[in-house]
C-alpha positions in Angstrom: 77.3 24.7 65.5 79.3 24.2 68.5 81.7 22.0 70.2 82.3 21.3 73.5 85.5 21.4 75.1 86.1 20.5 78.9 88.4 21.7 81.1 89.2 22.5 84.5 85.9 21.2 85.7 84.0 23.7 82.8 82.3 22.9 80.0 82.7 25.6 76.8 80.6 24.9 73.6 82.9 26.9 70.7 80.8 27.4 67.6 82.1 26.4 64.0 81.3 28.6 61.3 82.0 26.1 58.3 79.9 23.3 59.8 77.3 25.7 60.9 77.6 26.4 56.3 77.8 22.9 55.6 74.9 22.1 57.5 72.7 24.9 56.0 74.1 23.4 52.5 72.8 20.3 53.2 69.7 21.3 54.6 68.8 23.7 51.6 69.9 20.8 48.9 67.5 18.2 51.2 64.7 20.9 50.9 65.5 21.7 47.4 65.3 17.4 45.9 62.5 17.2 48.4 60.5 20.3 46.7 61.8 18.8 43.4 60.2 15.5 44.2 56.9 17.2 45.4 56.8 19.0 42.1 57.7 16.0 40.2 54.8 14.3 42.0 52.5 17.2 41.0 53.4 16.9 37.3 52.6 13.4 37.2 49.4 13.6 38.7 48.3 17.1 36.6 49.4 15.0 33.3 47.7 12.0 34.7 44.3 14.1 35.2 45.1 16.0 31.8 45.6 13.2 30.2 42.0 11.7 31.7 40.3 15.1 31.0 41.4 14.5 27.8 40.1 11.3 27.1 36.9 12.1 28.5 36.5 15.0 26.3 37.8 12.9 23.2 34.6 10.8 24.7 32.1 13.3 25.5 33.0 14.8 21.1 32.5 11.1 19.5 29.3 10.8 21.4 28.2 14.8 20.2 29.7 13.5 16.5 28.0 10.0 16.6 24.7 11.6 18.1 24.9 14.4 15.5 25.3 11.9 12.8 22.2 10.0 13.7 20.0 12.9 13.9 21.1 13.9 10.5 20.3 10.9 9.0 16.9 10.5 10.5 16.4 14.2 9.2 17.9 13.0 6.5 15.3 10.0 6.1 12.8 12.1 7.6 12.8 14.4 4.6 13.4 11.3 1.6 10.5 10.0 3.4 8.8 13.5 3.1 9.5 13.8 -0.2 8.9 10.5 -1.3 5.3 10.7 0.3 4.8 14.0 -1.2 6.3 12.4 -4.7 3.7 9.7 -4.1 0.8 12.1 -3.5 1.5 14.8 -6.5 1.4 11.2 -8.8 -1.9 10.1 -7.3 -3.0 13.0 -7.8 -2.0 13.9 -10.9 -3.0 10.5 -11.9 -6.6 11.7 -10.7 -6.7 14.3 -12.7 -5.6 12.6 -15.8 -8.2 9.7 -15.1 -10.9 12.3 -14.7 -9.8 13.8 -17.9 -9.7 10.6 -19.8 -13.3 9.9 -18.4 -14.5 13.2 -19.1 -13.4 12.8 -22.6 -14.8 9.0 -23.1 -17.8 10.0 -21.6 -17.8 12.8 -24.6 -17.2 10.8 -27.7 -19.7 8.0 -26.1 -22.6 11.1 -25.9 -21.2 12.3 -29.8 -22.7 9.2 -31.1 -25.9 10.0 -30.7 -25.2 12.1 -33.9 -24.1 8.8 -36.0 -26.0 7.3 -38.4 -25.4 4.0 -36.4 -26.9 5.2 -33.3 -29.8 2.9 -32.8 -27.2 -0.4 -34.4 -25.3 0.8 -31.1 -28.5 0.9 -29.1 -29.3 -2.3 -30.0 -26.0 -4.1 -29.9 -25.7 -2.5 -25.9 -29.3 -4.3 -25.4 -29.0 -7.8 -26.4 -25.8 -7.7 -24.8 -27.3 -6.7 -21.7 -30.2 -9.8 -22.2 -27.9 -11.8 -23.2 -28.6 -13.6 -19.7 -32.2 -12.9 -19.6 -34.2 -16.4 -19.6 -36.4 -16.8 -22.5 -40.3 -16.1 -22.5 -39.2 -12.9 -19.7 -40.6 -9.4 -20.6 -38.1 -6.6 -20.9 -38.7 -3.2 -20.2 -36.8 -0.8 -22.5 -35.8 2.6 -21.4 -33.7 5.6 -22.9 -32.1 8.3 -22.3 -35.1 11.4 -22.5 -32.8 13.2 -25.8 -33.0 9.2 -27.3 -37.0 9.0 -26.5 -37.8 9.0 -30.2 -35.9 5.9 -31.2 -37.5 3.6 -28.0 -40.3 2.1 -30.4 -38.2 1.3 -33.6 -35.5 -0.1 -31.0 -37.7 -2.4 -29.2 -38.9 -3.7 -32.9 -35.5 -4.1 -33.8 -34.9 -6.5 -30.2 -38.1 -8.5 -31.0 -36.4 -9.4 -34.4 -33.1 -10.3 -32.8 -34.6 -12.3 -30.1 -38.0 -13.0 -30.5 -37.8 -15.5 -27.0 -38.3 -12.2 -25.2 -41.3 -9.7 -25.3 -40.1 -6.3 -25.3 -41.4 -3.4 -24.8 -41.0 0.4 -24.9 -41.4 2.7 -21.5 -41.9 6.4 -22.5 -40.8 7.5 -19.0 -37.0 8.5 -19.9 -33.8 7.0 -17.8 -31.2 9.2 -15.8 -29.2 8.6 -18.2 -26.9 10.3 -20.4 -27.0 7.3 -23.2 -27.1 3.9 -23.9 -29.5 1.9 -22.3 -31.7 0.5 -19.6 -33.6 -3.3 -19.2 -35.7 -4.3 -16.4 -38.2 -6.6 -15.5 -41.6 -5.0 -15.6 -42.5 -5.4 -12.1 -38.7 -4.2 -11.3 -37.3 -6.9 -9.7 -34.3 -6.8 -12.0 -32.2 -4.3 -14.2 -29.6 -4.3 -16.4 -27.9 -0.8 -17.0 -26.3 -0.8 -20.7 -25.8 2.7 -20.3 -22.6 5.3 -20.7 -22.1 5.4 -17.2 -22.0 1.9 -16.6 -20.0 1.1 -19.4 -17.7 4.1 -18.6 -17.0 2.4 -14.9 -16.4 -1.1 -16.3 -13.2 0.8 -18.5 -12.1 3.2 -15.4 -9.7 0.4 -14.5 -8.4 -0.2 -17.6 -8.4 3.5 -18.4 -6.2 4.3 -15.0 -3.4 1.5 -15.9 -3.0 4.0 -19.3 -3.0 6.5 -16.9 -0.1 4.9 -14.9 1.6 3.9 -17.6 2.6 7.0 -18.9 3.4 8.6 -15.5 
């Protein structure tokens, strides 16, 4: 810093060592407030962006958690679902097995009572139940089972004296059958099965709500 002094037609600039101190005082404390409110500036806006980062993130993790979430409770229902179908199919078929059982053994104790003494009562009692429809004046067929073949004449006797509006009458040519009894027309325009099968799929309904009941 200088300062000029005239005189005698001259100019003389004199330098001043404490302003030339002052001003380098002033200048440093003006760089150092500046660079204070430049870093000042640069907080703001790296707390500002932190802060946004961090929101974002906070977003970005409840999406991850909420999508997480959802997946785990369709896998969740997924698998209740599985299991509840599977539940469903191990009763059905369990219940299967049980109503095949339960025929099986009907279908036994029906085929035992050929070896009662009531056998042909039976017989008969499956017959005119069978006719019990069958106009009067119509001829019936009678057939049994082939192991039943020897009680076809004394059973058709037995009919005639029950209902004597119907003729019947005794074909020796055995049934399919495993018991019980067959009626037709004689031409074969019309049957009526009286026979274990038959009689055995008229109870499988009744037989399967047993069956349920108890599963």
């Amino acid at each position: 810093m200088t300062d000029s002094i005239t005189g005698e037609g001259k100019s003389y600039e004199v330098r001043n060592p404490e302003k030339l101190a002052s001003l380098r005082n002033l200048l440093l404390k003006k760089a150092d407030d500046e660079r204070e409110t430049v870093l000042e500036s640069a907080r703001q806006e790296a707390a500002a962006w932190l802060e946004e980062q961090n929101k974002g993130l906070d977003r970005m993790v409840e999406q991850i958690h909420g999508e997480a979430v959802k997946r785990a409770e369709e896998i969740s229902k997924r698998q209740i679902s599985g299991a509840e179908t599977a539940r469903t199919k191990e009763r059905l078929r369990l219940q299967n097995i049980l109503l095949d059982e339960a025929v099986e053994m009907l279908q036994k104790e029906l085929i035992a009572l050929r070896n009662s003494p009531e056998y042909l009562q039976i017989l008969a009692g499956l017959a005119l139940e069978a006719a019990a429809r069958v106009p009067a004046g119509t001829m019936v067929k009678i057939q049994l089972a082939q192991e039943d073949g020897a009680l076809g004449e004394t059973l058709a006797a037995r009919l005639a004296d029950f209902r004597p509006d119907l003729a019947f009458s005794f074909d020796t040519e055995a049934a399919p059958i495993m018991g019980g009894v067959w009626l037709s027309a004689t031409d074969g325009s019309w049957r009526a099965p009286a026979d274990w099968r038959e009689i055995i799929s008229g109870m499988k309904d009744s037989l399967a709500e047993r069956v349920l009941s108890i599963l």
